[in-house]
PDB file of the backbone (N, CA, C, O) and the ligand in Angstrom, with CONECT records:
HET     ZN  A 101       1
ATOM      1  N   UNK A   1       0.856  -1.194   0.000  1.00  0.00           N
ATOM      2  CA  UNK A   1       0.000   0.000   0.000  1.00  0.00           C
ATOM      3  C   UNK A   1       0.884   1.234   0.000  1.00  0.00           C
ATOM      4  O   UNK A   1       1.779   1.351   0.837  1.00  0.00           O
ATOM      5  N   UNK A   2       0.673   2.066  -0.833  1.00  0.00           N
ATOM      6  CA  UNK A   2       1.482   3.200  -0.865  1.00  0.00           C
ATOM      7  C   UNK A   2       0.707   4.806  -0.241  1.00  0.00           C
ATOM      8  O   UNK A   2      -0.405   5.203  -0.589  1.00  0.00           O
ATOM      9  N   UNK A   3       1.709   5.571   0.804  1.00  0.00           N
ATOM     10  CA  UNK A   3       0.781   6.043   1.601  1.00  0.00           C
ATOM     11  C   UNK A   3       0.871   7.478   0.284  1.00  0.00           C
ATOM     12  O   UNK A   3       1.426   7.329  -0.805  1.00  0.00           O
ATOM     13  N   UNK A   4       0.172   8.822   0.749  1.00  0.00           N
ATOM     14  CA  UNK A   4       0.056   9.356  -0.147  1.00  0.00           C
ATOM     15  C   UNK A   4       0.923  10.466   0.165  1.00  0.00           C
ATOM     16  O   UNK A   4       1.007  11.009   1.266  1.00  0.00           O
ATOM     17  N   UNK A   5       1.615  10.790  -0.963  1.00  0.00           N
ATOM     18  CA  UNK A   5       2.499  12.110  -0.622  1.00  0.00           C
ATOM     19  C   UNK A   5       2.140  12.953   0.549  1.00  0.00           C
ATOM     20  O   UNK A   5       0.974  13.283   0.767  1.00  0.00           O
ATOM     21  N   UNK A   6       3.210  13.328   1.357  1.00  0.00           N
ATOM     22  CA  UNK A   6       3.015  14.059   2.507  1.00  0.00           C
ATOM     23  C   UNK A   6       3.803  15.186   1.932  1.00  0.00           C
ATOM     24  O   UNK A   6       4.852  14.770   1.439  1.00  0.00           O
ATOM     25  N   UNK A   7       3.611  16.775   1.808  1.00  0.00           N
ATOM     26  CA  UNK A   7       4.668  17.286   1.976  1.00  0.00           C
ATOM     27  C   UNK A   7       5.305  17.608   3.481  1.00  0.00           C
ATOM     28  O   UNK A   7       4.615  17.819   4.478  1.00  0.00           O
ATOM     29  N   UNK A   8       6.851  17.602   3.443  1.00  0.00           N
ATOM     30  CA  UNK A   8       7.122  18.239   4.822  1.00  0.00           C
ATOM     31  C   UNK A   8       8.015  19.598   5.027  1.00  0.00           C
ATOM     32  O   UNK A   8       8.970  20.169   4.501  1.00  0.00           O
ATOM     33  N   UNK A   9       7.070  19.764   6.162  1.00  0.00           N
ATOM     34  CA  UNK A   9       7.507  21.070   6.296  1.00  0.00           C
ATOM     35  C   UNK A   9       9.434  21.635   6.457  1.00  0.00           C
ATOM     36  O   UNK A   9      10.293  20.754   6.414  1.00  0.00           O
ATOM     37  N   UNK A  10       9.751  22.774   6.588  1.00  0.00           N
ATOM     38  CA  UNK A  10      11.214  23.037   5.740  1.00  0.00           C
ATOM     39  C   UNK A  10      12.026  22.586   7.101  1.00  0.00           C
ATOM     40  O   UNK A  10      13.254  22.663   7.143  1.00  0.00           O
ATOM     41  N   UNK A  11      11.319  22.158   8.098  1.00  0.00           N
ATOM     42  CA  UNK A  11      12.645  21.606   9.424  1.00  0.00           C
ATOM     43  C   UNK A  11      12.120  20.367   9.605  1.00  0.00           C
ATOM     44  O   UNK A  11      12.480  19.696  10.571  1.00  0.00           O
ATOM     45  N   UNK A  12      11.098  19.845   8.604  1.00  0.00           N
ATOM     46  CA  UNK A  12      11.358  18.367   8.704  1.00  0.00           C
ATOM     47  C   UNK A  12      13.090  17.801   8.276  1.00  0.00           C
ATOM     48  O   UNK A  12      13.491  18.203   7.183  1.00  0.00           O
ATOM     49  N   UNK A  13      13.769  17.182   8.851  1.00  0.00           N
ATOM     50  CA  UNK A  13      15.020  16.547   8.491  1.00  0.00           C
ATOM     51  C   UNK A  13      15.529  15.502   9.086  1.00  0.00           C
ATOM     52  O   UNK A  13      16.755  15.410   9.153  1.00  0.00           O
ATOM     53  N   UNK A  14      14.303  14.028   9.898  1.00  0.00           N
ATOM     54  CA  UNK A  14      13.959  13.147   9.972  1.00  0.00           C
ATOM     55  C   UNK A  14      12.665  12.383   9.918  1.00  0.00           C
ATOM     56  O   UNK A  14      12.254  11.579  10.756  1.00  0.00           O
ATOM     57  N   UNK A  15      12.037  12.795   8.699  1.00  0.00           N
ATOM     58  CA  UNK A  15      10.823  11.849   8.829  1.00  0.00           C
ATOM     59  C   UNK A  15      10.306  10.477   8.520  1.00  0.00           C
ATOM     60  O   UNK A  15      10.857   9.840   7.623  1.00  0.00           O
ATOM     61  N   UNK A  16       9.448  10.041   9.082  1.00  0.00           N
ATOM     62  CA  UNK A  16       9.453   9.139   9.627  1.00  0.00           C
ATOM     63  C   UNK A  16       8.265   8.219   8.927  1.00  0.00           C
ATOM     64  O   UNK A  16       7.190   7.893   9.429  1.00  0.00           O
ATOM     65  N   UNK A  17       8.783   7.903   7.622  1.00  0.00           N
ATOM     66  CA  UNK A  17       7.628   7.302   7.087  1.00  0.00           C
ATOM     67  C   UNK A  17       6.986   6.144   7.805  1.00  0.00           C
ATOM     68  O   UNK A  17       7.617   5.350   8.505  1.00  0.00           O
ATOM     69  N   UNK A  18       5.101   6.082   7.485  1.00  0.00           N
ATOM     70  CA  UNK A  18       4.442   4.813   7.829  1.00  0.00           C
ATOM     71  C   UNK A  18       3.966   4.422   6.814  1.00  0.00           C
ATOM     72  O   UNK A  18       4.167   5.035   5.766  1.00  0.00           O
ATOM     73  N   UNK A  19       2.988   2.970   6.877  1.00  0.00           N
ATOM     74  CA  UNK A  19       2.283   2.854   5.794  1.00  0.00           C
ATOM     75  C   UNK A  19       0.859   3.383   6.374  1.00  0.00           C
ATOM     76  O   UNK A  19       0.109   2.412   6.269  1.00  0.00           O
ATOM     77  N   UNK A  20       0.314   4.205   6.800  1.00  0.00           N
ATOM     78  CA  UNK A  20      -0.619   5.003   6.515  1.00  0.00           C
ATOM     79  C   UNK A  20      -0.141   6.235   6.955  1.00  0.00           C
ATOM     80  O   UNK A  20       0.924   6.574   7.471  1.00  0.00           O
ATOM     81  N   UNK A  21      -1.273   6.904   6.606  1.00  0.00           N
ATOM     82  CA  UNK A  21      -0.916   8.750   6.858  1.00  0.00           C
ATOM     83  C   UNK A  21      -0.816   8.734   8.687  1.00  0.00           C
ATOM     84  O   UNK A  21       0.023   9.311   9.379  1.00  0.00           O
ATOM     85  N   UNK A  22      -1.856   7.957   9.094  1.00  0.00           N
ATOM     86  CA  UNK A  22      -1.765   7.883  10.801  1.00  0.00           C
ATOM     87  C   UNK A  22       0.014   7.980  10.994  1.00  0.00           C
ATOM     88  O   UNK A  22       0.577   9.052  11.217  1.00  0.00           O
ATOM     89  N   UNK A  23       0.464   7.168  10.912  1.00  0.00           N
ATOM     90  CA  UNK A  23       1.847   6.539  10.857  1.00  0.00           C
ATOM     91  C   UNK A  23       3.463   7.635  10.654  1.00  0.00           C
ATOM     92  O   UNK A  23       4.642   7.709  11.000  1.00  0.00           O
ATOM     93  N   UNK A  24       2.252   8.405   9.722  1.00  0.00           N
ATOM     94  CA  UNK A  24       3.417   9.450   9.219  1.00  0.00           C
ATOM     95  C   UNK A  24       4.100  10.217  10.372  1.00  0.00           C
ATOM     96  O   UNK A  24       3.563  10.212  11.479  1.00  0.00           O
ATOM     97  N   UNK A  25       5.115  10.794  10.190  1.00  0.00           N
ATOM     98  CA  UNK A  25       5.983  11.653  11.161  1.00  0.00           C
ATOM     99  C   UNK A  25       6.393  13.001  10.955  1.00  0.00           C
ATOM    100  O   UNK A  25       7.491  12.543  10.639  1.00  0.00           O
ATOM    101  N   UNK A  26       6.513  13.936  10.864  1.00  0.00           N
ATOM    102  CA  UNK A  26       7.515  15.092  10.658  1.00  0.00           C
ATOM    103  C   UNK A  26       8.594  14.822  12.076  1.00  0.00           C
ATOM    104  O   UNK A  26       8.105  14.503  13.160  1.00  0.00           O
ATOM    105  N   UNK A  27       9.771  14.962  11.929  1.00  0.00           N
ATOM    106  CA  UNK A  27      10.580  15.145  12.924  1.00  0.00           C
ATOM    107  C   UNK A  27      12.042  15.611  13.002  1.00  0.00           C
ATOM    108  O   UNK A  27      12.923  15.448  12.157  1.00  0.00           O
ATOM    109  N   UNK A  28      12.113  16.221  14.186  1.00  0.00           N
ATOM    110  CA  UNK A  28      13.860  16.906  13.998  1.00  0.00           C
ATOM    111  C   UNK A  28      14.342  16.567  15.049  1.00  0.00           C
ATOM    112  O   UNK A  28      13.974  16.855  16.188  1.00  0.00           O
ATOM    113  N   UNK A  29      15.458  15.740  14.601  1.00  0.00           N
ATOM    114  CA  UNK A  29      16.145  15.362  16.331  1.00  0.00           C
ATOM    115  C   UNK A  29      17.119  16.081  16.551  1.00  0.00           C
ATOM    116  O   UNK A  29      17.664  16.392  15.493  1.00  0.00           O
ATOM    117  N   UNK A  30      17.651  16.540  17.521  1.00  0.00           N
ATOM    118  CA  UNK A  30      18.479  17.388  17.972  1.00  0.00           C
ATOM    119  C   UNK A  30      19.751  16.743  18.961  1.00  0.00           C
ATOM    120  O   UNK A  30      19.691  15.899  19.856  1.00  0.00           O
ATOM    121  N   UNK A  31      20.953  17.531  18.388  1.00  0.00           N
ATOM    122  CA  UNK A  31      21.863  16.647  18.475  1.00  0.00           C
ATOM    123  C   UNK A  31      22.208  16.257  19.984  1.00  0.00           C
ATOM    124  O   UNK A  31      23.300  16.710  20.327  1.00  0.00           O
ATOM    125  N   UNK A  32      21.555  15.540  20.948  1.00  0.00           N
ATOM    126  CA  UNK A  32      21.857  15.235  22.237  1.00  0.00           C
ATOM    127  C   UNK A  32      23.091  14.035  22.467  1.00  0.00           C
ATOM    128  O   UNK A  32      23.539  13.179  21.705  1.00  0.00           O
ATOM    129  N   UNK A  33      23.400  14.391  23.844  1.00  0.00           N
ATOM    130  CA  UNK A  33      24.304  13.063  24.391  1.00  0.00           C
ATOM    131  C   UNK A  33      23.615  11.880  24.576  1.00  0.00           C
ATOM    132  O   UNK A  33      22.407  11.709  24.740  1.00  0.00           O
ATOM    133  N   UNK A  34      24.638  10.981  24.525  1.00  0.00           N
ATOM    134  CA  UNK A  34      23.990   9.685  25.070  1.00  0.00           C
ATOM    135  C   UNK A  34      22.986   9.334  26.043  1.00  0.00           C
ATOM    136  O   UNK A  34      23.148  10.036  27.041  1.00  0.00           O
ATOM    137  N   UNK A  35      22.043   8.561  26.166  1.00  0.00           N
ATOM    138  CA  UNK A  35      20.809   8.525  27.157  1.00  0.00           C
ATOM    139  C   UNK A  35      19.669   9.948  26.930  1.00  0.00           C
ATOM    140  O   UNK A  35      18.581  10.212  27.443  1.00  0.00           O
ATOM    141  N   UNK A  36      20.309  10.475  26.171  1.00  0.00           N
ATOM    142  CA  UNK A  36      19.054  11.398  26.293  1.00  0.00           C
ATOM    143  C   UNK A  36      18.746  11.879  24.751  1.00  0.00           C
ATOM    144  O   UNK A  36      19.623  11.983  23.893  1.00  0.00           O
ATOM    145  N   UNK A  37      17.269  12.172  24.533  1.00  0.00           N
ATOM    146  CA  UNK A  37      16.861  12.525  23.316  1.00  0.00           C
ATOM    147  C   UNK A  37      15.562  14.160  23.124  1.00  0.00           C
ATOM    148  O   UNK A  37      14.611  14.432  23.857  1.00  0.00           O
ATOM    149  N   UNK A  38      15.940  14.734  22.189  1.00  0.00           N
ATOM    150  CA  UNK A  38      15.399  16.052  21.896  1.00  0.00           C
ATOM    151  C   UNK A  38      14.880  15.884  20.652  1.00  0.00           C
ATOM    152  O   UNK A  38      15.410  15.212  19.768  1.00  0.00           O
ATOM    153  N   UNK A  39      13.832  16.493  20.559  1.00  0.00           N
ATOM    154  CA  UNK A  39      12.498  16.380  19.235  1.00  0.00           C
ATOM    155  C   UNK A  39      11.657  16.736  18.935  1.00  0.00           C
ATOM    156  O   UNK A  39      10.632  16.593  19.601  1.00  0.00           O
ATOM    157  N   UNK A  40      11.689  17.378  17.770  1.00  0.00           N
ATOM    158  CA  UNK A  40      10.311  18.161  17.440  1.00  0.00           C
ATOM    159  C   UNK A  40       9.776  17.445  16.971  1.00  0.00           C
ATOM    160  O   UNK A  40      10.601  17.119  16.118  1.00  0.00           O
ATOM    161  N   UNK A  41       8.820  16.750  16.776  1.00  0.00           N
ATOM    162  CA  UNK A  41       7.584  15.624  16.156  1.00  0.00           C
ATOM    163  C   UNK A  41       6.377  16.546  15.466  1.00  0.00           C
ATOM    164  O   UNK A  41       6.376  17.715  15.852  1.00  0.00           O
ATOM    165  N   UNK A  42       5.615  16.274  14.746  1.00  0.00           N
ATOM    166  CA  UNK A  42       4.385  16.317  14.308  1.00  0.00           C
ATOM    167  C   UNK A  42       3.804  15.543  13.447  1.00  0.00           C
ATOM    168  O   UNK A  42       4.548  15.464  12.469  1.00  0.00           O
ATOM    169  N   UNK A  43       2.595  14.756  13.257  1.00  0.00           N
ATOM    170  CA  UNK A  43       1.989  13.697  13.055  1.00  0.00           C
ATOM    171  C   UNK A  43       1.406  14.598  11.653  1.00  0.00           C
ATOM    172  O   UNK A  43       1.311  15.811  11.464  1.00  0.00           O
ATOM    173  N   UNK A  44       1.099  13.505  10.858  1.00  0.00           N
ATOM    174  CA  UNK A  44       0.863  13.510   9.679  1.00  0.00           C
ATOM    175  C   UNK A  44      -0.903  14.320   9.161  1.00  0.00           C
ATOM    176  O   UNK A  44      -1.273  15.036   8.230  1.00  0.00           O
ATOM    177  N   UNK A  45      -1.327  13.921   9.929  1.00  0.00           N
ATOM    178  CA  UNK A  45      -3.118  14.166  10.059  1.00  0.00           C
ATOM    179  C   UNK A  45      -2.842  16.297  10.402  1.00  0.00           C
ATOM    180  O   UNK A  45      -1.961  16.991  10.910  1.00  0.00           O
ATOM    181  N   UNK A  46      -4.232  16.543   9.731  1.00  0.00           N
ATOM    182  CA  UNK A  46      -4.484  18.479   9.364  1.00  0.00           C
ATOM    183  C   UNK A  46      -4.606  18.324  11.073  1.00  0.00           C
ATOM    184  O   UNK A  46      -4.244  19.324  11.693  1.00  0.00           O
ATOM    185  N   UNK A  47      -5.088  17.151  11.889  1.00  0.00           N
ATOM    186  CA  UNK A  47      -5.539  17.910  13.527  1.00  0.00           C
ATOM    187  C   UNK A  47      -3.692  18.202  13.941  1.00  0.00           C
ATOM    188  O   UNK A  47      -3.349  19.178  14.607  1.00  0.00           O
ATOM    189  N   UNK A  48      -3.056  17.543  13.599  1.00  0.00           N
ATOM    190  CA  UNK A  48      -1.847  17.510  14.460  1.00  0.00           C
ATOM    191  C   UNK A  48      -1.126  18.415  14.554  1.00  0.00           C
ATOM    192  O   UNK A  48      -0.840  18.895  13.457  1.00  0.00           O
ATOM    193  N   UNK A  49      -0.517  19.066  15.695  1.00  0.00           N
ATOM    194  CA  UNK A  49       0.060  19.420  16.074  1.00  0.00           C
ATOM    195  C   UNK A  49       1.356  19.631  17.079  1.00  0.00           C
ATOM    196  O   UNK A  49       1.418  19.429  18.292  1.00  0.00           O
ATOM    197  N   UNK A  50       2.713  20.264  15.855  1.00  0.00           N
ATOM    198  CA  UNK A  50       3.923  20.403  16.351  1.00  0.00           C
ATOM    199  C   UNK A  50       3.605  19.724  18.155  1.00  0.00           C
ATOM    200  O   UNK A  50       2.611  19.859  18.868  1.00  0.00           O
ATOM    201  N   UNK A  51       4.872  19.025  18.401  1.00  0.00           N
ATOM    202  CA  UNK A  51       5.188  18.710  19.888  1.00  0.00           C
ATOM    203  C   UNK A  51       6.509  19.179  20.352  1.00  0.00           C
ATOM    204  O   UNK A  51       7.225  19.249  19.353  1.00  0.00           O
ATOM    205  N   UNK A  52       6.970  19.429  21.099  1.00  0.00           N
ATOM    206  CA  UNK A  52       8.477  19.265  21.808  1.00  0.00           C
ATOM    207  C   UNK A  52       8.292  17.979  22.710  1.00  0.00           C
ATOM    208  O   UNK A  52       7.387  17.785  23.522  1.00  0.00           O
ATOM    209  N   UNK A  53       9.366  17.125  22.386  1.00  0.00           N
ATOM    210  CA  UNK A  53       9.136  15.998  22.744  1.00  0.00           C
ATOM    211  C   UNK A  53      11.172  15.719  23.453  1.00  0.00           C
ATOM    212  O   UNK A  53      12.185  15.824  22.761  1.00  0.00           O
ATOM    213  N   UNK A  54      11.114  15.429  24.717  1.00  0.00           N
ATOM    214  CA  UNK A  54      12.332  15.366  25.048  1.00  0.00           C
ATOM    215  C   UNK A  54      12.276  14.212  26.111  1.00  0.00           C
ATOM    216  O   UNK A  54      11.345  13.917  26.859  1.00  0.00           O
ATOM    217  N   UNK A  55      13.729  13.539  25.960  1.00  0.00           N
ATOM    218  CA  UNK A  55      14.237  12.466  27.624  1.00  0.00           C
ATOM    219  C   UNK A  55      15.287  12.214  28.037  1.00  0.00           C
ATOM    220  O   UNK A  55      16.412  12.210  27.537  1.00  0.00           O
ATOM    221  N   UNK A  56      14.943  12.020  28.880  1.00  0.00           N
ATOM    222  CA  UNK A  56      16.658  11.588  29.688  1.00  0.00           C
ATOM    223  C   UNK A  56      16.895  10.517  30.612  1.00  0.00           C
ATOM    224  O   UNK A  56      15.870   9.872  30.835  1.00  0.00           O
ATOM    225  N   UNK A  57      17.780  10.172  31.140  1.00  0.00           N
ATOM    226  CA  UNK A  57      18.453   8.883  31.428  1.00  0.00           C
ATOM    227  C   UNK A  57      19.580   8.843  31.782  1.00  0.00           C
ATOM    228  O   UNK A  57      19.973   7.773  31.319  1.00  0.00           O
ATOM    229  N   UNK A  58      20.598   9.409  32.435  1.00  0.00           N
ATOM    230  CA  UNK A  58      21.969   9.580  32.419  1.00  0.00           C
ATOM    231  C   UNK A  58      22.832   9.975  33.657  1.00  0.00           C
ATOM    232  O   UNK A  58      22.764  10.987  34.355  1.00  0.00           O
ATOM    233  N   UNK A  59      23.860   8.642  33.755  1.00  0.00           N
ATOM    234  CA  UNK A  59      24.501   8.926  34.915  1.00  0.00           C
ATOM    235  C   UNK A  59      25.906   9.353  34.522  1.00  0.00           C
ATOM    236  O   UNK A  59      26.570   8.696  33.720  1.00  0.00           O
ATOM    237  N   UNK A  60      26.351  10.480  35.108  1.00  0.00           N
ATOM    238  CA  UNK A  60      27.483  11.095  34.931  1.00  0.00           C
ATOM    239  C   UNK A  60      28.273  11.474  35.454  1.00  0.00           C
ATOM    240  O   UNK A  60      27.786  12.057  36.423  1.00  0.00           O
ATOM    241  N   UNK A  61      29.848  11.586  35.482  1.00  0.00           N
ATOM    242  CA  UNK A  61      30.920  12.205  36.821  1.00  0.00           C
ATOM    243  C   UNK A  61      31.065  13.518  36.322  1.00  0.00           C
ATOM    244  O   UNK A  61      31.823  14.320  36.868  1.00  0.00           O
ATOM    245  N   UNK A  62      30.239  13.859  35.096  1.00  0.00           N
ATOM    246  CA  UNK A  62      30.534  15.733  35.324  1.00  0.00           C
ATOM    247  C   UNK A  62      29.876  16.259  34.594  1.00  0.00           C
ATOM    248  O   UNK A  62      29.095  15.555  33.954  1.00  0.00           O
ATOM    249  N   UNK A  63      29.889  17.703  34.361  1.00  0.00           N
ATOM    250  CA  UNK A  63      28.508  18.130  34.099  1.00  0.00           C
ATOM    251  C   UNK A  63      28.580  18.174  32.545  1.00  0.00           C
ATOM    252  O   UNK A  63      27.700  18.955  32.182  1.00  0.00           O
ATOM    253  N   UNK A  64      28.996  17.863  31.876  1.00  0.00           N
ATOM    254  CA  UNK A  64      29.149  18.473  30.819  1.00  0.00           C
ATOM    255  C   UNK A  64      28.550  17.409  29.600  1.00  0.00           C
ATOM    256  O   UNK A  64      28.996  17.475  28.455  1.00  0.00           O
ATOM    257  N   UNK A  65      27.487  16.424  29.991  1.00  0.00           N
ATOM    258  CA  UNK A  65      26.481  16.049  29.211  1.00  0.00           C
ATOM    259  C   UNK A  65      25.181  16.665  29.442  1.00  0.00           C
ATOM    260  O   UNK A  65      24.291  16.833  28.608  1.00  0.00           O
ATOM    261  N   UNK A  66      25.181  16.934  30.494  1.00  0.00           N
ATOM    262  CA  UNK A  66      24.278  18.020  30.906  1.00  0.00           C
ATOM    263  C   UNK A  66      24.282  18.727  30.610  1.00  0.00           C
ATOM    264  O   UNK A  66      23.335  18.822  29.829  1.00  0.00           O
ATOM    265  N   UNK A  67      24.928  19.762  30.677  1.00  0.00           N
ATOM    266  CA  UNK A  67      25.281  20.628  29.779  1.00  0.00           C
ATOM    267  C   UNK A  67      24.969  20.954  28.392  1.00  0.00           C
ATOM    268  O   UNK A  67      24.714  22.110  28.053  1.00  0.00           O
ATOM    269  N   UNK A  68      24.980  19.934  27.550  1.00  0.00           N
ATOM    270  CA  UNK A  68      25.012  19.384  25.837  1.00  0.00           C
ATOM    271  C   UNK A  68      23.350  19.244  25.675  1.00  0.00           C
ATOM    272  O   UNK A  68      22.629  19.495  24.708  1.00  0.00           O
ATOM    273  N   UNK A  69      22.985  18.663  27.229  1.00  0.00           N
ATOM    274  CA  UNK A  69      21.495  18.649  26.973  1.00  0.00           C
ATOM    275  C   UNK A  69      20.963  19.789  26.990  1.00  0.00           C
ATOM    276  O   UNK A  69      20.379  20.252  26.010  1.00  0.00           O
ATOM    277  N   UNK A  70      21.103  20.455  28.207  1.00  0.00           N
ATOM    278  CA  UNK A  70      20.677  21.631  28.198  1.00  0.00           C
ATOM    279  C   UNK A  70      20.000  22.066  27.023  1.00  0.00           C
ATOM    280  O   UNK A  70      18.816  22.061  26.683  1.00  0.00           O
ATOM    281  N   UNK A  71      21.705  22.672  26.168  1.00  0.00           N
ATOM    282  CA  UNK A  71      21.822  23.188  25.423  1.00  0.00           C
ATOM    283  C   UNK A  71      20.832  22.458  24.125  1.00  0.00           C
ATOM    284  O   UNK A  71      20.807  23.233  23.169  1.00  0.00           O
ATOM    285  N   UNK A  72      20.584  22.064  24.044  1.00  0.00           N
ATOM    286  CA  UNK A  72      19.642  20.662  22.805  1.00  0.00           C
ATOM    287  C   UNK A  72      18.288  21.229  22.730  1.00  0.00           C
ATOM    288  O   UNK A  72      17.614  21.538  21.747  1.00  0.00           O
ATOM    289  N   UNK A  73      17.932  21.326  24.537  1.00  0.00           N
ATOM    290  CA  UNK A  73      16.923  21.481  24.732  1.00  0.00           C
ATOM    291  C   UNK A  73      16.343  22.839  24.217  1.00  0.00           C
ATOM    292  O   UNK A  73      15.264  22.959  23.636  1.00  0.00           O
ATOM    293  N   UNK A  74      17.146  23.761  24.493  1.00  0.00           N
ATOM    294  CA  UNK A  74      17.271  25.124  24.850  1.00  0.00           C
ATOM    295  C   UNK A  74      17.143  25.350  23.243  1.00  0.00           C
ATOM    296  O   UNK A  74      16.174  26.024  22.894  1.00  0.00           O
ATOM    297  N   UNK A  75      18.154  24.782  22.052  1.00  0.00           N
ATOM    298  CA  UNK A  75      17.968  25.068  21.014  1.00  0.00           C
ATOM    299  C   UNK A  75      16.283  24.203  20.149  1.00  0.00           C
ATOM    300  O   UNK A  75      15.642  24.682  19.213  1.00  0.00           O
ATOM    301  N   UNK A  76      16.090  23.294  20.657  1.00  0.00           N
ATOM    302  CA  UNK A  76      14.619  22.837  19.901  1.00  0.00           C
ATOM    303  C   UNK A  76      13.884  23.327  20.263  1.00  0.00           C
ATOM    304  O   UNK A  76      12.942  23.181  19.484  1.00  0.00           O
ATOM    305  N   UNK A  77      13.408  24.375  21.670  1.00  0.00           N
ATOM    306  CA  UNK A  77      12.806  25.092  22.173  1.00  0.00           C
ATOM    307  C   UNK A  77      12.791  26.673  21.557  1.00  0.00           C
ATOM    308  O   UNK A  77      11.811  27.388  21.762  1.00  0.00           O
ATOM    309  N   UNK A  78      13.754  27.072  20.920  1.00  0.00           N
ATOM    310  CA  UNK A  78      13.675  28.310  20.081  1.00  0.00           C
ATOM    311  C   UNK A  78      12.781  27.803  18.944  1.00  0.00           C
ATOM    312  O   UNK A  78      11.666  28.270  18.712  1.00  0.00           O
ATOM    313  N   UNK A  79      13.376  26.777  18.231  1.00  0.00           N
ATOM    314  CA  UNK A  79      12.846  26.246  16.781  1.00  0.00           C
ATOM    315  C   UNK A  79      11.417  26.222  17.252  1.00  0.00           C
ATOM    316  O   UNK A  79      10.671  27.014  16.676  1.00  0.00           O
ATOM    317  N   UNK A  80      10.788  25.304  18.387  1.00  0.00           N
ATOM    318  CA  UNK A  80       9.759  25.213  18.475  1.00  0.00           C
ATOM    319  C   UNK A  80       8.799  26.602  18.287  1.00  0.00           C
ATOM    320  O   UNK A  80       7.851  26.689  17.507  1.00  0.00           O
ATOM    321  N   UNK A  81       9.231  27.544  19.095  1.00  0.00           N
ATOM    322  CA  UNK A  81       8.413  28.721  19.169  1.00  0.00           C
ATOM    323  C   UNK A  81       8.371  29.748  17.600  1.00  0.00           C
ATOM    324  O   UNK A  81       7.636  30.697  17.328  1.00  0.00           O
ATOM    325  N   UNK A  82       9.287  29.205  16.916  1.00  0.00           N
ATOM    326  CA  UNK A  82       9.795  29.564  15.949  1.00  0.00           C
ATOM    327  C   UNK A  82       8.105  29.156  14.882  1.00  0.00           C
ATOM    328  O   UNK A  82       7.314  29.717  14.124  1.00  0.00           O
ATOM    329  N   UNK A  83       8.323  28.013  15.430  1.00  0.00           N
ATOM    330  CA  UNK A  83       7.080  27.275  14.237  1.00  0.00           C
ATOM    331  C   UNK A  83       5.880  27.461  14.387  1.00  0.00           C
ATOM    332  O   UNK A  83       5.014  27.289  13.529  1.00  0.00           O
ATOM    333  N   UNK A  84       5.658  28.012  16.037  1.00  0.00           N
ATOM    334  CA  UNK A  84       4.869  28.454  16.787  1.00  0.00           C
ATOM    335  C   UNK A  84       4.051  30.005  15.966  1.00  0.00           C
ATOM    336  O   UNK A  84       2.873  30.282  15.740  1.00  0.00           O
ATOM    337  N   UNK A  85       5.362  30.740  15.708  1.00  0.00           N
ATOM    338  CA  UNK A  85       4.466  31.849  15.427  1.00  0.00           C
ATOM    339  C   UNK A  85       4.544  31.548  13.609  1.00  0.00           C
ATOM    340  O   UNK A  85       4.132  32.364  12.786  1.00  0.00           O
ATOM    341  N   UNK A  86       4.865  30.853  13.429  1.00  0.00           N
ATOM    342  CA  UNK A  86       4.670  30.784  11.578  1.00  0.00           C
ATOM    343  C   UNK A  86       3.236  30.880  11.045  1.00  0.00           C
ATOM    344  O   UNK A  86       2.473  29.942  11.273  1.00  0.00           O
ATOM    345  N   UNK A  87       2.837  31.894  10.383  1.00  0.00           N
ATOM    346  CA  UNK A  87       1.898  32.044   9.906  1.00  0.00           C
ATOM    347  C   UNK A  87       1.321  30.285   8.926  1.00  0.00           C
ATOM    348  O   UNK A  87       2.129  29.359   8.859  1.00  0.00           O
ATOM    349  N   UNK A  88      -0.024  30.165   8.330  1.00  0.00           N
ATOM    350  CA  UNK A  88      -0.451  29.010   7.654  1.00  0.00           C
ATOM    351  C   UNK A  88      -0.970  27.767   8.600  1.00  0.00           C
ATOM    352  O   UNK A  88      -1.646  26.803   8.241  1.00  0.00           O
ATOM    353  N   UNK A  89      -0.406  28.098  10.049  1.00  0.00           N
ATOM    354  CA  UNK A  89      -0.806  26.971  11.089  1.00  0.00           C
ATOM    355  C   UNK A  89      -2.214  27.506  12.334  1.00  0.00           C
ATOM    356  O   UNK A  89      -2.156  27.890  13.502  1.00  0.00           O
ATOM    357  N   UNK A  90      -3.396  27.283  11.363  1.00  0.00           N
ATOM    358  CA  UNK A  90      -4.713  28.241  11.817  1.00  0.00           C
ATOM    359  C   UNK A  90      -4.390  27.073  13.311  1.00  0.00           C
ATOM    360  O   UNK A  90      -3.859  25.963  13.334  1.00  0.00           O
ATOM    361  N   UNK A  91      -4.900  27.812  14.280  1.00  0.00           N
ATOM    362  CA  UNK A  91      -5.042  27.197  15.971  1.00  0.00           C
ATOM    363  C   UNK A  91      -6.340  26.391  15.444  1.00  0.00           C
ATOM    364  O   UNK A  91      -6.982  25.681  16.219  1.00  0.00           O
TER     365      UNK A  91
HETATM  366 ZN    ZN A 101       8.496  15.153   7.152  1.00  0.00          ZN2+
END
């Protein structure tokens, strides 16, 4: 079954094909340390809407994966608000 063209939007730069549109993904992962993951997601369907989607997991002797996260976080969190005010995305 072939699902039907999705376009994605210009910070899609992992998506996440399914075989139905349910399935579909928009997503941007952001470059985190080990044990932990940063992500903008949005689902394929007109209801869906952008997520910030983040986790963690990580034991460490210093700060400086922490740090990296932070920083991950801090940057998908601009993008997010970014997409936030983009005109074409009626509430
Ligand atoms: Zn996409």
């Amino acid at each position: 079954m072939t699902t039907p063209a999705i376009t994605c939007p210009w910070w899609c730069t992992d998506h996440r094909r399914g075989d139905t549109v349910e399935d579909e993904q928009h997503a941007r992962l952001f470059p985190a340390p080990a044990g932990t993951w940063v992500a903008i997601l949005l689902g394929g369907l007109p209801r869906d809407r952008p997520e910030l989607a983040w986790g963690a997991e990580a034991y460490r002797p210093d700060g400086e994966d922490a740090r990296a996260f932070a920083a991950a976080l801090l940057q998908a969190a601009d993008l997010f608000d970014r997409l936030a005010a983009e005109p074409g995305r009626a509430p």
